[in-house]
C-alpha positions in Angstrom: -58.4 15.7 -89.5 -57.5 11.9 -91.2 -54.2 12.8 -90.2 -54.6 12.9 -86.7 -56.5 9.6 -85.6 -53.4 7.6 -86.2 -51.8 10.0 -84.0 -54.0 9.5 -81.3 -54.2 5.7 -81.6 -50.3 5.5 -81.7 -50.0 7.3 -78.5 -52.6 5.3 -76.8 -50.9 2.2 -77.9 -47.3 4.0 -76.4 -49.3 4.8 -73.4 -50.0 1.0 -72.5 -47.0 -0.5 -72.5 -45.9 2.1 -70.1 -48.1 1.8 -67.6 -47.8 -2.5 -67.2 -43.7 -2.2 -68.2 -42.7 0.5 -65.0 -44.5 -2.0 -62.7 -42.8 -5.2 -64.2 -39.2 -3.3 -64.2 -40.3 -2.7 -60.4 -40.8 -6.0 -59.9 -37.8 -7.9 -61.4 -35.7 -5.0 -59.6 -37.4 -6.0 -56.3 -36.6 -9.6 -57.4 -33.2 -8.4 -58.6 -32.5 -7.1 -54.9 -34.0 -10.1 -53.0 -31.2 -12.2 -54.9 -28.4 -10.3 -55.0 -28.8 -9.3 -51.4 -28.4 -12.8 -49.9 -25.6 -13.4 -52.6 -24.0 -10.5 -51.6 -24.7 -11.4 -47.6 -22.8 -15.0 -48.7 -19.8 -13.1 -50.0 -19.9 -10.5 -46.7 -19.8 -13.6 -44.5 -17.0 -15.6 -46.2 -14.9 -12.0 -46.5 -15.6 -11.0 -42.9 -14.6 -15.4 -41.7 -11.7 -14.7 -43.7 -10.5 -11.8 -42.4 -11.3 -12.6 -38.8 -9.4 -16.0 -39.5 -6.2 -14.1 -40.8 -6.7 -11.7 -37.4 -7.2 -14.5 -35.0 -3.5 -16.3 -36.6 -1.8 -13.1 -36.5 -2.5 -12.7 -32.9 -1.7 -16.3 -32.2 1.7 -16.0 -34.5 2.3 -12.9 -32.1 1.6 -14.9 -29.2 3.7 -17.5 -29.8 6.3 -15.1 -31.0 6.4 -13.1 -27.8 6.0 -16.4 -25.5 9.3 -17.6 -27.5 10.7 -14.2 -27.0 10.4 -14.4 -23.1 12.3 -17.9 -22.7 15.1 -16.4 -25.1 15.3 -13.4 -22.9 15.6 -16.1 -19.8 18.0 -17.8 -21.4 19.7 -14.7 -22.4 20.0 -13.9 -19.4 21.2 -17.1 -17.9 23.8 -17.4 -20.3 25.1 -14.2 -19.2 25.1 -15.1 -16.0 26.9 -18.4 -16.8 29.6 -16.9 -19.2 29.9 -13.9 -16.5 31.2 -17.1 -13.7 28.6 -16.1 -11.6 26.5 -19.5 -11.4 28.2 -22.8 -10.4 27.3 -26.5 -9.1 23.8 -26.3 -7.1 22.8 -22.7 -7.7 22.7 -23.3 -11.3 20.8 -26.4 -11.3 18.3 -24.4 -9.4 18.6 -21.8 -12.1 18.0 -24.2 -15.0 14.9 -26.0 -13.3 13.2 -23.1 -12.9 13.5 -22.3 -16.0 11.6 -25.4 -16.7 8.5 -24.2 -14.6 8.1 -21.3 -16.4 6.4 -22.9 -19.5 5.6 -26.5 -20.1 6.3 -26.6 -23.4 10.2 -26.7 -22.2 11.5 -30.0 -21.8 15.6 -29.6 -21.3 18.0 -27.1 -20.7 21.3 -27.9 -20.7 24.9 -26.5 -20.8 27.0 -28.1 -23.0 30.7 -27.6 -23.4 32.6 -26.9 -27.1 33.2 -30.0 -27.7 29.3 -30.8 -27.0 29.8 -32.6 -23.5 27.2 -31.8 -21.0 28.2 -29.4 -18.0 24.9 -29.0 -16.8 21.6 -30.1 -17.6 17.8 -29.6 -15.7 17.5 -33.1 -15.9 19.6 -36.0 -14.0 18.5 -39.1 -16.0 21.2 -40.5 -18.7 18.8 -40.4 -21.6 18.3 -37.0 -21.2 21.8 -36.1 -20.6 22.8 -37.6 -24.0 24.9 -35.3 -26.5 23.3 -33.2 -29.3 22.2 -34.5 -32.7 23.5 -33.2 -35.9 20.9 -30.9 -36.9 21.8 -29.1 -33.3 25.5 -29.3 -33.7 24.9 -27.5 -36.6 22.8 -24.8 -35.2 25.4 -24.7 -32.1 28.0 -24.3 -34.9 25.6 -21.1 -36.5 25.1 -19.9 -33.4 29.2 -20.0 -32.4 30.0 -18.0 -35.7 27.3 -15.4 -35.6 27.7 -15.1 -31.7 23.8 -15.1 -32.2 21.2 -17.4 -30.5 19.7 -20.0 -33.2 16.9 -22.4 -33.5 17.5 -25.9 -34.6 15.8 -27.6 -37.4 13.0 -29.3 -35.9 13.6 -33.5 -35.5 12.1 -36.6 -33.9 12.6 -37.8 -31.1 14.5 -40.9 -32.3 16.8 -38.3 -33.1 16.0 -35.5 -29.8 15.4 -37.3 -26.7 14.4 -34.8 -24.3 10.6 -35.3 -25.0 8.1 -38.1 -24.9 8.4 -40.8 -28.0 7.3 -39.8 -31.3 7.2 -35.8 -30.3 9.1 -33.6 -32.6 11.7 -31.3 -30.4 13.4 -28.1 -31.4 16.3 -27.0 -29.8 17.4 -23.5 -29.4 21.2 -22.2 -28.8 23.2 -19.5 -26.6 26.4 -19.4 -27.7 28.3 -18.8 -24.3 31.8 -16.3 -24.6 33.9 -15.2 -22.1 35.8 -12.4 -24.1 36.7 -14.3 -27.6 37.0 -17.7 -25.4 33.7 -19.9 -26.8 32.4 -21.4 -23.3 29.2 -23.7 -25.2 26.2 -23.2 -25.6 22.9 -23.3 -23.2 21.0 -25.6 -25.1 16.9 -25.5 -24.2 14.7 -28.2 -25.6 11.1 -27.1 -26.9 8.0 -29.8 -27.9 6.5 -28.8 -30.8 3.1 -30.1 -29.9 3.3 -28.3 -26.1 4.4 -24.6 -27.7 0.7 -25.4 -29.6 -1.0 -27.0 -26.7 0.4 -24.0 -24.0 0.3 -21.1 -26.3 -2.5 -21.4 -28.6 -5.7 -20.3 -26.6 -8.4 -22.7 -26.1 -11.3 -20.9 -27.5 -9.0 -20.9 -31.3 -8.1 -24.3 -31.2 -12.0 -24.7 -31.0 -13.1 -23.4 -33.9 -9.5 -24.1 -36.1 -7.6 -27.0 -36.6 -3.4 -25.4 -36.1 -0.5 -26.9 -37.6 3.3 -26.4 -37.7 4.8 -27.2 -40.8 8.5 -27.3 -42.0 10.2 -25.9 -45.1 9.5 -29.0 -46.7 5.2 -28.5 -45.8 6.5 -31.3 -43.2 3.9 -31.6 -40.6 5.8 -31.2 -37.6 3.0 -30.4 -34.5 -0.9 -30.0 -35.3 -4.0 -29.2 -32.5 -7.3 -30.2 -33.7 -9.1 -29.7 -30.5 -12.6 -29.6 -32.2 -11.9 -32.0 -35.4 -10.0 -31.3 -38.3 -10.5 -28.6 -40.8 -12.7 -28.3 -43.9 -10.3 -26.5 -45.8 -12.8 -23.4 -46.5 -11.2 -20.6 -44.7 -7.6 -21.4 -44.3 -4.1 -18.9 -43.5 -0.5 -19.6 -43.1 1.8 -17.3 -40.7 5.5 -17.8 -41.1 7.0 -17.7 -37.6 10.0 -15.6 -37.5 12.2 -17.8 -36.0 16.1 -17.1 -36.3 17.8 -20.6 -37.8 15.5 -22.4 -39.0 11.9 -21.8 -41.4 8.5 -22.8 -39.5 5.1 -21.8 -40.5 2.1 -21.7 -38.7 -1.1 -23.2 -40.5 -5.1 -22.7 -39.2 -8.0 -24.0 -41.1 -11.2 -23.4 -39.7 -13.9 -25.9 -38.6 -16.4 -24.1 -40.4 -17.7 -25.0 -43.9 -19.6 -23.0 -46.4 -22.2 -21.1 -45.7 -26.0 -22.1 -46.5 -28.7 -20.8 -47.5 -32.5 -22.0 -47.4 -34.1 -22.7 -50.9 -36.9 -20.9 -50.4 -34.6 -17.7 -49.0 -36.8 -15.2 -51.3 -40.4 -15.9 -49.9 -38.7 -16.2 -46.6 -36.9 -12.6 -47.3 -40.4 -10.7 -47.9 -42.3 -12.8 -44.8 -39.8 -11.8 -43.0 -39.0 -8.3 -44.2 -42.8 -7.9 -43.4 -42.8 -9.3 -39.8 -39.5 -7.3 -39.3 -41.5 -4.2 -40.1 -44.8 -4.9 -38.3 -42.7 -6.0 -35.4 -40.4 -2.7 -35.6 -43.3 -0.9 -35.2 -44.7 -2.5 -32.1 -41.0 -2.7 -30.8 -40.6 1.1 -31.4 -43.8 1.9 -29.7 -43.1 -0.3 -27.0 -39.4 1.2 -26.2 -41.2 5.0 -26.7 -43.3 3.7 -23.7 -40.6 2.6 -21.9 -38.3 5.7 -22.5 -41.3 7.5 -20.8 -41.7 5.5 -17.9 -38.0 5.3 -17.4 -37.4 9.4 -17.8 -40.3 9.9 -15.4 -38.5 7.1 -13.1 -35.4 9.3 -13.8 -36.8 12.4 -12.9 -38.1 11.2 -9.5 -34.9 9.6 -8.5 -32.9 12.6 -9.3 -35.6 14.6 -7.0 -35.2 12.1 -4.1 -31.3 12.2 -4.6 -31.2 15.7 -4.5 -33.6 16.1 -1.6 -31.2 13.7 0.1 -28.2 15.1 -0.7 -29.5 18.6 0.3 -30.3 16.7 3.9 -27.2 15.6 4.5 -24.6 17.1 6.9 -22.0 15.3 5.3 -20.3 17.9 2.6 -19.3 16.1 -0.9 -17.3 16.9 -3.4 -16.3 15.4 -7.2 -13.8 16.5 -9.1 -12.3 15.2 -12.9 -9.1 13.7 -13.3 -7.3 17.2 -13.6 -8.5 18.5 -10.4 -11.4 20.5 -11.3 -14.6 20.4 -9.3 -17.5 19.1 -10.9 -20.1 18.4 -7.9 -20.4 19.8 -4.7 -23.4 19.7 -2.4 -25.5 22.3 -0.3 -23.6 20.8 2.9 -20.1 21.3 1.0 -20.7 24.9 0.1 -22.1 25.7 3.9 -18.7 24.2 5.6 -16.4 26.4 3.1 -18.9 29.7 2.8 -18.9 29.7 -1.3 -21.8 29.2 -3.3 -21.8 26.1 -5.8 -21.6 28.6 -8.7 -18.4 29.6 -7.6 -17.0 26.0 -7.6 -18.0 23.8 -9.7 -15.8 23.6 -12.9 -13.1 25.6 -11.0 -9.3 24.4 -11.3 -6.7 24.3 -8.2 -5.4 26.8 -6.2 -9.3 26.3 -4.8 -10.7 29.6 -2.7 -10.9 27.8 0.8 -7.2 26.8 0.7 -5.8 28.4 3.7 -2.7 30.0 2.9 -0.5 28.1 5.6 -0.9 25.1 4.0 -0.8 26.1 0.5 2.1 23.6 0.1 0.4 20.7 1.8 -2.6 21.3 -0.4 -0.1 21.0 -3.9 1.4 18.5 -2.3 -1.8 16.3 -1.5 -3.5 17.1 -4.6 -0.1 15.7 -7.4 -0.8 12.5 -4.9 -4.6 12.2 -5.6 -4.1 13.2 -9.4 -1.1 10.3 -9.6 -3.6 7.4 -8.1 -1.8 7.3 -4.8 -4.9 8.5 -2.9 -4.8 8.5 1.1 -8.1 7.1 1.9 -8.4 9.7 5.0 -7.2 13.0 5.6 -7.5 15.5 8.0 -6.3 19.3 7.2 -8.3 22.5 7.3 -10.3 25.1 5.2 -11.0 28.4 5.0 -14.7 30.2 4.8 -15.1 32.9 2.8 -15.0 35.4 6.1 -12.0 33.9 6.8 -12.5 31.3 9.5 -10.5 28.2 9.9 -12.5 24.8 10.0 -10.9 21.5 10.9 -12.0 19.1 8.5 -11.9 15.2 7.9 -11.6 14.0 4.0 -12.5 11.0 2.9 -11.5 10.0 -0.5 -12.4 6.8 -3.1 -12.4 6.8 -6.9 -15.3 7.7 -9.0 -16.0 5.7 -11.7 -18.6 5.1 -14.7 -21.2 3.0 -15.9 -18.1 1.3 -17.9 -16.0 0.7 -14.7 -13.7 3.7 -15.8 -12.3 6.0 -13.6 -14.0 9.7 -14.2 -12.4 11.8 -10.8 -12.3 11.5 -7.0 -15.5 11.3 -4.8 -14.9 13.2 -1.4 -17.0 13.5 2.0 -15.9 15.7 3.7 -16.5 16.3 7.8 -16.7 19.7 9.7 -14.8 18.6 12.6 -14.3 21.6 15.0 -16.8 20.0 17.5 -14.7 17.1 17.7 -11.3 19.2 18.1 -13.1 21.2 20.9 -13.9 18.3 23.0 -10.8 16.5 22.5 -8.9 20.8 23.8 -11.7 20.0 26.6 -10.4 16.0 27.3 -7.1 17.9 27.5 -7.7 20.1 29.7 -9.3 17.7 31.7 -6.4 15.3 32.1 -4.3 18.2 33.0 -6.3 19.2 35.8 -6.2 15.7 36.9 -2.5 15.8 36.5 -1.8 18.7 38.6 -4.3 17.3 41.2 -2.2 14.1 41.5 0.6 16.6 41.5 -1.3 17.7 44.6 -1.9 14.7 45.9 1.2 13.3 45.9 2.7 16.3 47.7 0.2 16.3 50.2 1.1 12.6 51.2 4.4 13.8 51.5 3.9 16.9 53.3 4.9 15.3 56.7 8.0 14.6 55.1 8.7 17.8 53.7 8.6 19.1 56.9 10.6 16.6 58.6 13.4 17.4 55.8 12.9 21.2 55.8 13.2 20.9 59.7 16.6 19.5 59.6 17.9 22.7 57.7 16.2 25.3 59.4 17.5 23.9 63.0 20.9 24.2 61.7 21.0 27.4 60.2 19.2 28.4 63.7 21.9 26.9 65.6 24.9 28.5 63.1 23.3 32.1 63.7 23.0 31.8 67.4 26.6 30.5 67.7 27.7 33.5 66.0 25.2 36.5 67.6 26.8 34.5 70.8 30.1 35.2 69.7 29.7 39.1 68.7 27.7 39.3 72.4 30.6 37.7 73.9 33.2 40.2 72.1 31.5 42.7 72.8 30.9 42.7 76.5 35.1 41.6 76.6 35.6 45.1 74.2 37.5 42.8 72.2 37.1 42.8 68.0 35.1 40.2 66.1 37.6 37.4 64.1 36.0 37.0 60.9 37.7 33.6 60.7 35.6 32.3 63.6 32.2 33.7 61.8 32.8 32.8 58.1 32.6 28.8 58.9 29.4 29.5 60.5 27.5 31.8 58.4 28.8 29.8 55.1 27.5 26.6 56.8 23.8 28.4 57.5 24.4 29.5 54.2 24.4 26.4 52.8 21.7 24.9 54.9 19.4 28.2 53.6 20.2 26.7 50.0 19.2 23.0 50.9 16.2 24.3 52.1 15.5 26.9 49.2 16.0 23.9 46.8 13.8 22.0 48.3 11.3 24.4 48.4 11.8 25.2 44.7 11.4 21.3 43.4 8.1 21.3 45.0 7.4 24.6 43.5 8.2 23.7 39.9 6.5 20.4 40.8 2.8 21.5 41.4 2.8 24.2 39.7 0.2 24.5 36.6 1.5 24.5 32.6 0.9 24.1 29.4 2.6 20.8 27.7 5.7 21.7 26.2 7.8 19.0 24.6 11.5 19.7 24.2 14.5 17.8 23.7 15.6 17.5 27.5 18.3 15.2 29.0 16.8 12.5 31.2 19.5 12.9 34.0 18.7 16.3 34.6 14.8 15.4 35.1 15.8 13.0 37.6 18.0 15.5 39.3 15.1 18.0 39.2 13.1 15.2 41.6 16.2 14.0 43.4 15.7 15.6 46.4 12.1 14.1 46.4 12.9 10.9 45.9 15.7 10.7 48.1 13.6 12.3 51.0 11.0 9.9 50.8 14.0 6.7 50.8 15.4 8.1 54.0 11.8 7.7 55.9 11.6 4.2 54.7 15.6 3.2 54.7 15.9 2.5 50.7 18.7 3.0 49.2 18.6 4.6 45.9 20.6 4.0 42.6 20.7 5.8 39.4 22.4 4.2 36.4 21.9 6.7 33.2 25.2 6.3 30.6 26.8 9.4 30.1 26.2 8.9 26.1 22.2 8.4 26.5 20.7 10.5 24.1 18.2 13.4 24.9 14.6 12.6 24.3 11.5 14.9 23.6 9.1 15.1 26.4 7.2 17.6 28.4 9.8 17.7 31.7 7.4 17.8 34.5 4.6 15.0 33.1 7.9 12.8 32.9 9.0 13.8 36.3 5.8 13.3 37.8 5.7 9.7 36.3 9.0 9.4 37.7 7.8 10.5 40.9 4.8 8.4 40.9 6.8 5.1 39.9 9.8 5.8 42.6 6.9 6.6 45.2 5.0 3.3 44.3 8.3 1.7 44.1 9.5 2.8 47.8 5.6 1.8 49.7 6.0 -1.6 48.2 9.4 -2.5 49.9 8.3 -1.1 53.6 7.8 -4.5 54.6 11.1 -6.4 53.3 14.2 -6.3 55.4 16.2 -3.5 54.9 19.0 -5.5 52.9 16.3 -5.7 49.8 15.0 -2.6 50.3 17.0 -0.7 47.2 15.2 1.3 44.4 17.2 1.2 41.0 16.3 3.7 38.2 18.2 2.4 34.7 18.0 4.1 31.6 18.9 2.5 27.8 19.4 3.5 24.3 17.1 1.2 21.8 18.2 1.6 17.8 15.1 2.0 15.8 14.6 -0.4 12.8 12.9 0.7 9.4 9.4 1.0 10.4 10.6 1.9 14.9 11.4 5.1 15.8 14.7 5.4 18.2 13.7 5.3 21.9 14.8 5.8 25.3 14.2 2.8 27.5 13.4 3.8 31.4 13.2 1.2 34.1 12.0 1.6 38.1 13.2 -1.2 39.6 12.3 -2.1 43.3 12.9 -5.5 45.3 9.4 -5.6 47.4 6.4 -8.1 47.5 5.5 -8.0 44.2 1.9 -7.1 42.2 -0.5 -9.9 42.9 -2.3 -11.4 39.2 -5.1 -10.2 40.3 -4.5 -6.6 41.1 -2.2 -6.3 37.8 -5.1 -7.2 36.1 -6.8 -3.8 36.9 -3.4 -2.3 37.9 -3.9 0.4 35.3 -7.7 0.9 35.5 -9.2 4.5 36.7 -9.8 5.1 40.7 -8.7 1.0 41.3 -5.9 1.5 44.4 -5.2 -1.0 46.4 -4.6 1.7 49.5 -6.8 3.2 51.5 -6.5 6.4 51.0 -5.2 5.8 47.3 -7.2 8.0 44.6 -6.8 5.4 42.3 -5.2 7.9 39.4 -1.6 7.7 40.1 -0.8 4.4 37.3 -3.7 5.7 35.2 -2.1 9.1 34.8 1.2 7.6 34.1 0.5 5.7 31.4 -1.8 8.4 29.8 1.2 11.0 30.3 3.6 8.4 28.2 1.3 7.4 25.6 0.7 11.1 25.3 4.6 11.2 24.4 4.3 8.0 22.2 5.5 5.4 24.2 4.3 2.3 26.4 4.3 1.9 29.9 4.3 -1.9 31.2 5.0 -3.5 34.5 6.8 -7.3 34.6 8.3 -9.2 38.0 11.7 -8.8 39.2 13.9 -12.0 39.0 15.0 -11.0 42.7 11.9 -10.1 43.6 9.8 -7.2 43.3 8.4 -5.2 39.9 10.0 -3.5 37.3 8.1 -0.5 35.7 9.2 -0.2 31.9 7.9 2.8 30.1 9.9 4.0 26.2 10.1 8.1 25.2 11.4 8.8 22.1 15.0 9.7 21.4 16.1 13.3 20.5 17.9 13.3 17.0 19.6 16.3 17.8 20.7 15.0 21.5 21.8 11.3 19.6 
């Protein structure tokens, strides 16, 4: 038992220490922490000022580099061009001027000869005209023997003179050959201090003081647009320039940084607020995250009830085509379910097979960027119908202003394509009812002409049943040579008749619109029998002047003859008046060349010689039911010009010099008839 007190007593004098030593090593390590973390903050900042110093010079070194690079490919070029004999006199003044107003920081460019005379300079003024200094020669000579552009060492402008006084000048050289022959060299002056003042940005020179030194640490150009630097964080950037040794120098504005003496009772204050104020800021964005997914959710329902509304069908898809969105209206118009479209790559199920190609071919378009803003094409349902619909395309983008895909609407417009089959319809019922008109104003002339032919052929046959009565009361036998004169001439009569029968025929009879390439003479010889029949009642005379070499054009034959008719008819009532010297009715035809954007046209012209259109009545001379006769409908101009603008052409109206209207309408040439 004596043995073990001291036992006890020694470990309750081991136990003390313990228990005050673990929270003083706590303590100094807390301590420990709170120093070396604002040390260790001091050595972050200067590394990361460093390193975002030597960044910021590389990029201006490579700015300056590639600004450089850009005049020596100009001048490359020029000197090319120069060597090649292809600039002289004016045209290469121009060329070297402009060269200045690419970049400020050029001040001459020159072309001097091989014995350093100036051929040709940007400038006109004597002092800038002067020859090259030593330093320049010498680079002119490096640049002659390596057949290699070279910069010259960098000199005053005592020495330089294509700058302001006291700016330090560089010149570069193009040695100029044509073959082995040594033409020069184009010579182009750069200011040291404009190369910094053009190329180095604004928001660097703020914050760093640049400099351009020499090989000798020479300054030769420095920008301190924010005071000069403290020396702290500092970088030099050779500049690889071919001929000569120039290094680019920036020392930041920015000093040490510095830290508050009492930084360790500020550290805990502040690691405590930071916490406290965590907590509340935590609490306060939980809050928000609530409020703002409940906001979500009820915009998404009021989107989606809206979308669901609409009639309009949309469609998304990524930039590969695939469909990532389509709405209730979308999948109604094509017949498929969104589950059976969404995420699904091209061919797509309500492609119609016809226009498969158009499809592919619309689709590489879209996928390239060269999206047509509207389209109109067709689908196919799922049971197979075809629906005509009208696409409307724009990019889709993201929060980030990237493109994602393609936003569609699309349009079900089948009601649209059945009124305009209705409107069709419509104008060509009121096209065969002019058609009707218009024969039933000349009906009294139809008969008057049909008259003539009947009477003869009347007269022809009753000469010859004479003439067989005759021979045979006499018992004597017919001569065929006495009858064939007369039958062949009712013959002939019969066919006059029959033809004009059958122009009036083709005339009002009812069709579909048929374009085809048709010549233009052989419309108006379809109608020839018409028009001429009306120019005897009123004693015009009538002249056709279509070249021989006039190319076919594609119309629908009788819309164009019935505009023909119209315009001749019109054409023939407004000369009843005039003495019958003026009373002639032209029809001239023309070839027009297309140009790049024009197609090739057929130019038409009704030309009469009566009183002319008043201003007022050519005001509304093309308005519906507006006649300026009595019994005029009112349709006969209105149907014209809808008939040629059906074709894709113009119909205007413009006075005759001597006197009178000319009717102008265009029809587009045949490329096969050309």
């Amino acid at each position: 038992m004596p043995n073990s007190v001291p036992t006890s007593s020694s470990r309750l004098h081991f136990a003390h220490p313990v228990r005050w030593l673990l929270p003083v090593v706590l303590v100094l390590f807390f301590l420990a922490i709170l120093i070396w973390l604002p040390w260790q903050a001091r050595q972050m900042e200067r590394s990361e000022r460093q390193e975002q110093l030597i960044a910021d010079t590389l990029w201006v070194e490579q700015t300056i580099r590639f600004q450089l690079g850009r005049h020596e490919e100009s001048l490359r070029g020029l000197g090319g061009e120069i060597a090649a004999g292809q600039l002289h006199g004016a045209r290469l003044r121009q060329r070297l001027e402009s060269l200045l107003k690419n970049g400020r920081e050029l001040r001459r460019v020159m072309w001097v000869d091989a014995q350093g005379k100036v051929l040709a300079s940007s400038e006109e003024a004597p002092a800038l005209l002067a020859g090259l200094s030593p330093a320049s020669l010498a680079a002119a000579e490096r640049a002659r023997l390596s057949r290699n552009p070279v910069y010259a060492q960098p000199e005053t402008q005592a020495e330089n003179p294509a700058g302001p006084p006291g700016a330090i000048m560089m010149d570069f050289h193009v040695p100029l050959f044509s073959g082995e022959r040594w033409l020069g060299s184009l010579v182009a002056t750069f200011q040291l201090s404009a190369v910094l003042e053009e190329m180095v940005p604004w928001w660097f020179a703020q914050d760093n003081q640049i400099t351009l030194l020499d090989r000798d640490d020479k300054v030769l150009a420095q920008r301190a647009a924010a005071g000069p630097g403290h020396g702290v964080y500092t970088h030099k950037r050779a500049l690889d320039l071919p001929g000569t040794v120039i290094t680019l120098v920036t020392d930041s504005i920015k000093s040490e940084p510095r830290l508050l003496p009492n930084l360790l009772v500020g550290s805990v204050i502040a690691l405590s607020l930071a916490l406290l104020w965590s907590l509340l800021a935590l609490w306060g964005h939980i809050s928000r995250r609530l409020a703002a997914e409940g906001a979500l959710r009820q915009q998404m329902s009021f989107r989606t009830a809206m979308e669901n509304s609409l009639v309009t069908g949309l469609r998304a898809r990524d930039l590969e085509g695939r469909i990532t969105y389509v709405n209730p209206a979308f999948c109604q118009m094509v017949g498929y379910p969104a589950e059976e479209l969404v995420g699904k790559l091209p061919p797509m199920p309500y492609w119609a097979p016809e226009a498969m190609a158009e499809y592919q071919g619309r689709l590489a378009s879209v996928l390239a960027g060269a999206v047509t803003p509207q389209v109109e094409t067709i689908f196919q349902r799922a049971d197979g119908e075809r629906v005509p619909v009208l696409i409307f395309e724009a990019p889709l983008v993201d929060k980030d202003g990237r493109q994602t895909g393609w936003m569609g609407s699309i349009l079900d417009i089948s009601d649209r394509k059945r009124i305009e089959e209705l409107n069709r319809e419509h104008q060509e019922k009121l096209q065969a009812s002019a058609r009707l008109a218009t024969m039933g104003e000349i009906a009294s002339m139809l008969a008057h002409e049909l008259n003539q032919p009947l009477a003869a052929i009347s007269s022809y046959t009753t000469g010859a049943l004479n003439l067989l009565k005759r021979n045979a009361e006499e018992h004597k036998p017919v001569d065929a040579t006495l009858l064939r004169p007369a039958l062949e001439q009712a013959s002939a009569q019969a066919q006059r008749a029959g033809q004009i029968i059958r122009s009036v025929h083709e005339f009002v009879k009812k069709r579909e619109p048929e374009r085809q390439d048709v010549s233009l003479a052989s419309m108006v010889d379809s109608i020839r029998a018409l028009i001429e029949m009306q120019a005897r009642q009123h004693y015009v005379s009538f002249v056709l002047d279509i070249p021989a070499t006039l190319p076919l054009v594609r119309a629908d034959r009788v819309m164009i003859e019935q505009v023909l008719l119209n315009l001749t008819r019109n054409a023939i009532e407004s000369m009843a008046d005039v003495p019958p010297a003026r009373r002639v009715l032209s029809i001239v035809a023309e070839y027009t060349a297309g140009g790049e954007s024009e197609p090739e046209q057929v130019l038409v012209k009704v030309i009469d010689r009566g009183h002319g259109i008043p201003r007022e009545v050519a005001e509304r001379l093309f308005s519906a039911f507006f006649s300026t006769k009595a019994e005029g409908m009112g349709m006969g101009l209105n149907i014209c010009r809808t008939a040629i603008e059906f074709h894709g052409g113009t119909l205007e109206h413009g006075d005759n010099p001597q006197g009178g209207t000319i009717f102008t309408f265009t029809l587009p040439a045949s490329t096969a008839g050309h």
